[in-house]
Structures are given as C-alpha cells and as structure tokens.
N, C-alpha and C positions, 0 to 999 in steps of 0.2 A: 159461159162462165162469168160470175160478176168478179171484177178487178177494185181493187184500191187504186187511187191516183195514179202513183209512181206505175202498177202495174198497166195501167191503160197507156200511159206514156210508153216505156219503155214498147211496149207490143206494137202501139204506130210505128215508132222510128225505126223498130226490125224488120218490120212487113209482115208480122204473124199476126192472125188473129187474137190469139191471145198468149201471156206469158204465164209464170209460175216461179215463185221464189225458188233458188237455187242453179237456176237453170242460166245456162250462158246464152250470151245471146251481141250479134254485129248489132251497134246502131248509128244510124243516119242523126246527124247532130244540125240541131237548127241552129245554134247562135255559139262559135267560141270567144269568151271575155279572155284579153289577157292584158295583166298589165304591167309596168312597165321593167320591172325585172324579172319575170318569168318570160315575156316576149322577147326581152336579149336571150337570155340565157336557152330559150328554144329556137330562136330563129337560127343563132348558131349554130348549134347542132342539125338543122333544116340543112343546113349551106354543106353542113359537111358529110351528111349522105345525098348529096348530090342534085337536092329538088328546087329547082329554081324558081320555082311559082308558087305558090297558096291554092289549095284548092278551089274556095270561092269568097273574095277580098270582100265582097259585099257579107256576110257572114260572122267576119271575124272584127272584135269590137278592140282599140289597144286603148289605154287610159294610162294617163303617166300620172301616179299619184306615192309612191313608196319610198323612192328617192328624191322627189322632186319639194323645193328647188335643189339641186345637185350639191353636195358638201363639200366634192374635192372634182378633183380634175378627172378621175376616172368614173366618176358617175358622169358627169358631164359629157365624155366620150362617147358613154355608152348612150346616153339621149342624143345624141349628134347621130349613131350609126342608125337608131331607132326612127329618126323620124325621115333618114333617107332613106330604110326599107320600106318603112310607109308610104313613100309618094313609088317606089320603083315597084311595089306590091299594087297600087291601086286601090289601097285601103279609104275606104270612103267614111269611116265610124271611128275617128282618130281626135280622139280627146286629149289635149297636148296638157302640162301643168296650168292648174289654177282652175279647170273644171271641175275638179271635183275626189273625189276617194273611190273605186273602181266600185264598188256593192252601190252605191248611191247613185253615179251614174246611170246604170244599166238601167235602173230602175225611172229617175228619170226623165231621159231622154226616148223611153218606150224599146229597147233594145228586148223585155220580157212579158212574155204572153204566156198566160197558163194554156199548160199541156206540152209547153214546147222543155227541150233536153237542152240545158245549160251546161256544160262542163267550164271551167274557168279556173286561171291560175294562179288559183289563193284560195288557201284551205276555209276563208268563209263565205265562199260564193252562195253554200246555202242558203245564203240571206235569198235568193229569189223564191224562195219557196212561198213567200209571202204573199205571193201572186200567182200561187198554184201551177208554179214551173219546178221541173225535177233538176235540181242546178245541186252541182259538189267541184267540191276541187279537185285539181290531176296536177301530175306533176310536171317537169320540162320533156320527158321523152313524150308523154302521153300528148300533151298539147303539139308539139311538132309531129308527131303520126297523127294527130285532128289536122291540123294547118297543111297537111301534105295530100290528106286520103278525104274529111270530111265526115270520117266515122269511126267509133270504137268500139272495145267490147266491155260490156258489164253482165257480173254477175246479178240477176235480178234479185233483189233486197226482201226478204220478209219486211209486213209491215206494223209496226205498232201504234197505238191511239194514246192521248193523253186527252180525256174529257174534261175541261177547266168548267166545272162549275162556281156558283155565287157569285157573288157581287165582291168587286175589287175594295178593300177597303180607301180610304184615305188616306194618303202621303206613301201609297204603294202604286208599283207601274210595271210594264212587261219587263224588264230587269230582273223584278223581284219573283213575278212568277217565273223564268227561266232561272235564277241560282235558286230556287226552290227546290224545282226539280232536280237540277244538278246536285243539291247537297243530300237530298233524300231518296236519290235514285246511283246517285254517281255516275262518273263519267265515262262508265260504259256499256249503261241501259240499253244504249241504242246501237252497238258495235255492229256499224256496216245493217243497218234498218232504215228502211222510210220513216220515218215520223210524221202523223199528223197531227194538231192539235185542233179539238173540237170544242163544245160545248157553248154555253151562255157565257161565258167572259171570253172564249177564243173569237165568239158573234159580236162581240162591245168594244172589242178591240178598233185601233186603228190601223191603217196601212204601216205607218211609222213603227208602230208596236207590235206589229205583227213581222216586220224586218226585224227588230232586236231580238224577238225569238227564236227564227229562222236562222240569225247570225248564227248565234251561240248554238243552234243545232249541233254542230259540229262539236262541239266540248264535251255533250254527251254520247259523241261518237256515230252520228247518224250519217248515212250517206243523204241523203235527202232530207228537211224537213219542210214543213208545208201546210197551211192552211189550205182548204177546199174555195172555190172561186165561189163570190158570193157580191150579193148589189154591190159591196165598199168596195170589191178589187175592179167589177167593171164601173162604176163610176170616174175611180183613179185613173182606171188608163183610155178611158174615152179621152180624157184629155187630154193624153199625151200621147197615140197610136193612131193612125186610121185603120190599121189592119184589124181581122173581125177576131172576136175575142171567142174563146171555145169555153163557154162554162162548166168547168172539168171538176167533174167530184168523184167519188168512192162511192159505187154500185151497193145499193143497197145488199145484204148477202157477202160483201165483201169479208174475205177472212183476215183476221188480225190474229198476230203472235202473241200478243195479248193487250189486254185494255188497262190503261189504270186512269182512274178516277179520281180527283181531288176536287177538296173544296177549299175555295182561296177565299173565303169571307173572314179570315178572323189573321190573313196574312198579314207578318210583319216587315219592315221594309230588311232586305237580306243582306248581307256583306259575305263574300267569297274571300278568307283570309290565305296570307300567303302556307306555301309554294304548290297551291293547285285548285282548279276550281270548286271543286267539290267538296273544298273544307268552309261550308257554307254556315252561319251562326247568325244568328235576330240580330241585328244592329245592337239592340239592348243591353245583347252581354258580350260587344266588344266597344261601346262607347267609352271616351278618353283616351283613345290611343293615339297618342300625336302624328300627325303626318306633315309632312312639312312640303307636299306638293298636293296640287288637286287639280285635275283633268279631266275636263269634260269636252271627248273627240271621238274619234274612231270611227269608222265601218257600224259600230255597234249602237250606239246612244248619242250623234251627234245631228240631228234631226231638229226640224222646228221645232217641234211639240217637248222635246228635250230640251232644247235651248228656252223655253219660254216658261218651261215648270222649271229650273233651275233660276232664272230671273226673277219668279216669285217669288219665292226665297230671298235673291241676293238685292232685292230691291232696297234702296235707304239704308242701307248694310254695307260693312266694309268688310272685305277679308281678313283675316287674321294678319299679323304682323311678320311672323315668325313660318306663313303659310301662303307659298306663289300659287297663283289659279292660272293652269294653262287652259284656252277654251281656242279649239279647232272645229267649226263648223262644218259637216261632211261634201259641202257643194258651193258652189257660187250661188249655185242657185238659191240656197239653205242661207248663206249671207246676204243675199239682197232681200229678200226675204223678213229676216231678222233686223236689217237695216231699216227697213220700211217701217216697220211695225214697233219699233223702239225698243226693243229687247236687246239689242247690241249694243246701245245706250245704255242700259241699265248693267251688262256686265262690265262696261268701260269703266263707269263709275263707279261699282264695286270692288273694281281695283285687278277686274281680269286680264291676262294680256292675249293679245289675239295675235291667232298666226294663221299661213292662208291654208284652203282646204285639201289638206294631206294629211298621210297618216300619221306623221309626226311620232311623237312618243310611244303610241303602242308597240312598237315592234324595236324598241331603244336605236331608231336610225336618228333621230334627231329633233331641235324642240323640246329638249325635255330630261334628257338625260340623268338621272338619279346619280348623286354621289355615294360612299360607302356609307354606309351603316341609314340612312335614309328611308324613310317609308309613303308611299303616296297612295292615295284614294282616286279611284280611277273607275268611268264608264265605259271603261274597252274589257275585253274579251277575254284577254288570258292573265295570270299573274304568274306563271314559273320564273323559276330561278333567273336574273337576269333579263328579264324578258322587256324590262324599260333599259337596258344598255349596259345594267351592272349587276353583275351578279352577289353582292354583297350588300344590295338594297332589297326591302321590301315592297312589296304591292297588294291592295286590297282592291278589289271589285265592287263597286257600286254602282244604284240608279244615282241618273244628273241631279235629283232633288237629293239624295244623300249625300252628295261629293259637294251641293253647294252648301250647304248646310255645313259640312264638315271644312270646308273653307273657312265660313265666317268664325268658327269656334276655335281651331289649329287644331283638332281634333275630330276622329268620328265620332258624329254628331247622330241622331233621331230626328231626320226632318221635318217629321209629325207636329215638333213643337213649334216651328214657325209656319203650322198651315191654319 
C-alpha cells in the first residue's frame, strides 16, 4: 500500500506494516520535547501516580525557555524543582535558560530526524515538520503517560497537500505564504490532518522558512505539518547529527483528502488582523494603522534569515518615536550568529531593544506586555484576545520585513517600499 509521510511514520512506530487514516493505533515515540512549564506541570502529576523514573532519560529533551528568566518567586521555585528532577532523572538533553526557545533548539542541536514521532509540550511543536518528522503537541497528562510508558495512541490523520507553486514575489516570505492560506482556507482546513507542503516554492524554500510554516501548522488545525526530506534538510542536519538520516517522502500513489494548489507569484505581503488568524487582509488595505509596539521573536519568525531581512529594512533608519521595537532572537545560537555578522548592530542602532532568547511577549508572560486600548505588529503566531498579557489590546500578525517596516513608520507599513 503506498503511504504519505505521516502514514509511513506512524506504521514504523506501531510495528504494523502499514496504517490507514482513522484507524487507532499504540506508538513507540522516539524523542519527547518538553519544556519548561509543561515539564512541571507533568512531572507532577508523574510523582503523583506513583512513577519514580522516566522511561528513557536519554529521549526525553527539557528546555527552559517560557518563563525564563523567572518573574516572581514561584516561577523561580518551580525552575529550582526542575532542574533537580533533571539531575535525579538522569536527563542528559537539558537546555537550562538562555539556549534558546524550545522549537529552535530541537532543531538545532539535532534532537530531529525525519521519519522520527515527535510529540512535545506546546501546541507548536509542529514546527519539526520542517524536517520531515511527524511532531504535534500533547498535553500534561499525555506527556507524563510518554515520560512514564515511552508510547501513545493516535488516531491516524487523513492527509492533505498544499502545492506552493511560482515564484515568491519580492518583499514576501513564508509568513506570508502561511497567513495566506490561513485567511483563504481558515483555520480549520486542516482539523487533526497531516499537512504537507509541496511544489516549486515549498523546493526554494529554506530550512528557516520552512519552520515558520510548519509553526503555524497548527493555526490551521493540522496535527502534523511537513515538508518531505529533500538535499536542504539532509544538508542541514549533516551538520548537526551523526545519526543516519532516513530520506522519508510520500509514496508515490499516496492518497490525499484533497489537494489544493495555489499560485504565490503575484502574492502580497499578508497581515492576520486582530482577534484570529484567519482574518487575514494585503498589507495594502490595512496600512496606517498605528501600532505602538513591534516584535520581531518567537518560535515563529525569530531566525537568522528573519533577523537579517528585517535589518534591511531597518538599516540607517530609526524607529518611530511613538513606536518600541522589541526583537527576541530564538537562540543563542541565532545571536552569535547575528552578532557576528552585524545585523545585531544594525537593529541596536535602529533603535531596537534586545532581550535574551525566550519566548517573551508572544504568550503575554513577559517583555512586552501591551497596555489597554494598544495595538502591536508582531512575527509570532497567534493574536486572540489577550494573547500579549492584555486582553483589551490589539495584535496583528506579520513577516519580520513587515513589522520592521512598520516600526520605522509607527504604522503598518508595505515593506516593498523600502526593498
């Protein structure tokens, strides 16, 4: 029987020959992510049905990147209780604060190999899909029955195709093809689906660019999303892996729930306006809208190639006045990086203020906090209600060349005009 991705995955980790959407199915999990607030809040519950051990410490990856640095004294507790189950677990894959934002890590430090079952604890773990691994998020019960047994059950996912044909225009980027789709398919095309993305621009894409898709998977509801393993993903992780790399694609004959095909040659750069992503609109016809923050971080869009198309932009340019630019790069790695290469230079001087790499503002834990009636342009992932700390402020969704752009103006801006 020819299999899609996710179905060929799924059917290894069961031990079946082969799977079939709908069908349930035990699986054998290679790698659980968890980080640093779903690992308290699971390992508790571990303690208190009575498992004293992890199934296999070398497996399970913790990253402290949500709360960290701590705000108050009980985040603080709870990283103190954290990194003593780490050393009494034998956890050898413990990325303590200032490595990095937990989707970034994984990826890397080589923690993901396509073919392999990711589950992880944050609903955008999908981001590994980018690397042809079947990765979703679970929640505190499901990670403490992973971290106890080493296996779970899923429903096997129908799968759907999204064929990115043409050529990406100028001063557009994978942001813009994901709130594409998101505003012209809504956000829940993909309810509990694999997703994969194909075509001549899913092939031109980068690594980088192919994470921000992957992110956002999840907004249009997919349990998985994923490019197929191709030269740029084994290039990528030669470098970062010795283990052998499985070049895992979708069996010719493979059955999709359905296909949809677009052409991005004449695409605009997108804005996801507030309260949901899916209220997606051309930059064009929401420019001038004052925003009085600009954030370019996250799990989503806080990458080199993000940090450096946003730098061209903010080069010999100052930020608005009336308009803070918060910029959280997603790694250490991602800041030396950026440091080297003089692009951290250029958003300093642009007037950006920097803070170390955590999630910061997307999830309103801290860094960033919106006051009332406030609205901010932002390259993270969700805008609901409240979702920067206030629920009486606004959020827009942007790529980093939009948000910088919209920086220098105090307004949503059309980055086009400064490329």
């Amino acid at each position: 029987m020819s299999m899609t991705i996710a179905e060929k995955v799924l059917a290894r980790a069961s031990g079946k020959p082969e799977v079939k959407p709908g069908e349930f199915i035990t699986a054998e999990i290679d790698t659980l992510m968890v980080a640093d607030m779903s690992f308290y809040d699971s390992f508790v519950l571990l303690e208190e049905k009575g498992h004293a051990k992890i199934w296999d410490p070398d497996r399970v990856v913790v990253i402290m990147d949500h709360q960290y640095p701590a705000q108050n004294a009980v985040q603080a507790e709870k990283h103190r209780k954290i990194r003593k189950w780490v050393k009494q677990q034998g956890i050898r894959h413990f990325y303590d604060g200032g490595v990095g934002i937990c989707h970034q890590v994984m990826v890397e430090k080589g923690h993901v190999l396509p073919g392999h079952l990711i589950p992880g604890g944050d609903s955008h773990t999908t981001t590994y899909g980018a690397l042809a691994a079947a990765s979703c998020g679970i929640g505190h019960s499901d990670i403490a029955y992973v971290m106890a047994t080493g296996s779970l059950w899923f429903m096997v996912p129908g799968t759907i195709k999204f064929v990115l044909n043409g050529v990406l225009p100028t001063g557009t980027s994978a942001k813009d093809i994901i709130l594409k789709i998101a505003g012209d398919y809504l956000v829940n095309v993909a309810q509990y689906k694999s997703v994969e993305f194909t075509g001549p621009v899913a092939s031109a894409l980068s690594i980088d660019d192919r994470m921000t898709i992957c992110n956002m998977g999840v907004e249009i509801g997919a349990k998985f999303a994923m490019f197929p393993c191709d030269e740029k993903t084994i290039d990528y992780l030669e470098k970062r892996t010795k283990d052998s790399i499985n070049p895992i694609q979708s069996d010719t004959g493979a059955v999709y729930e359905k296909v949809y095909e677009i052409d991005f040659s004449t695409l605009e750069p997108q804005v996801a306006c507030p309260h949901n992503v899916d209220n997606v609109k051309p930059v064009t016809e929401v420019e001038g809208i004052a925003v009085q923050q600009a954030f370019i971080g996250s799990c989503t869009n806080a990458r080199v190639e993000d940090l450096e198309r946003a730098a061209s932009i903010l080069k010999g340019r100052q930020t608005h006045p009336e308009t803070r630019l918060i910029v959280i790069p997603a790694s250490r790695e991602v800041y030396l990086n950026v440091s080297e290469s003089g692009v951290l230079q250029t958003l300093l001087e642009a007037g950006a203020m920097l803070c170390p790499p955590t999630c910061g503002p997307c999830g309103g834990l801290n860094n960033g906090i919106l006051a009332n009636g406030e609205s901010a342009i932002a390259s993270t992932n969700r805008n609901f209600k409240g979702r920067m700390g206030n629920p009486e402020s606004s959020i827009y969704l942007a790529s980093p060349e939009t948000v910088a752009a919209s920086a220098v103006e105090g307004k949503i801006t059309d980055p086009r005009k400064y490329l």
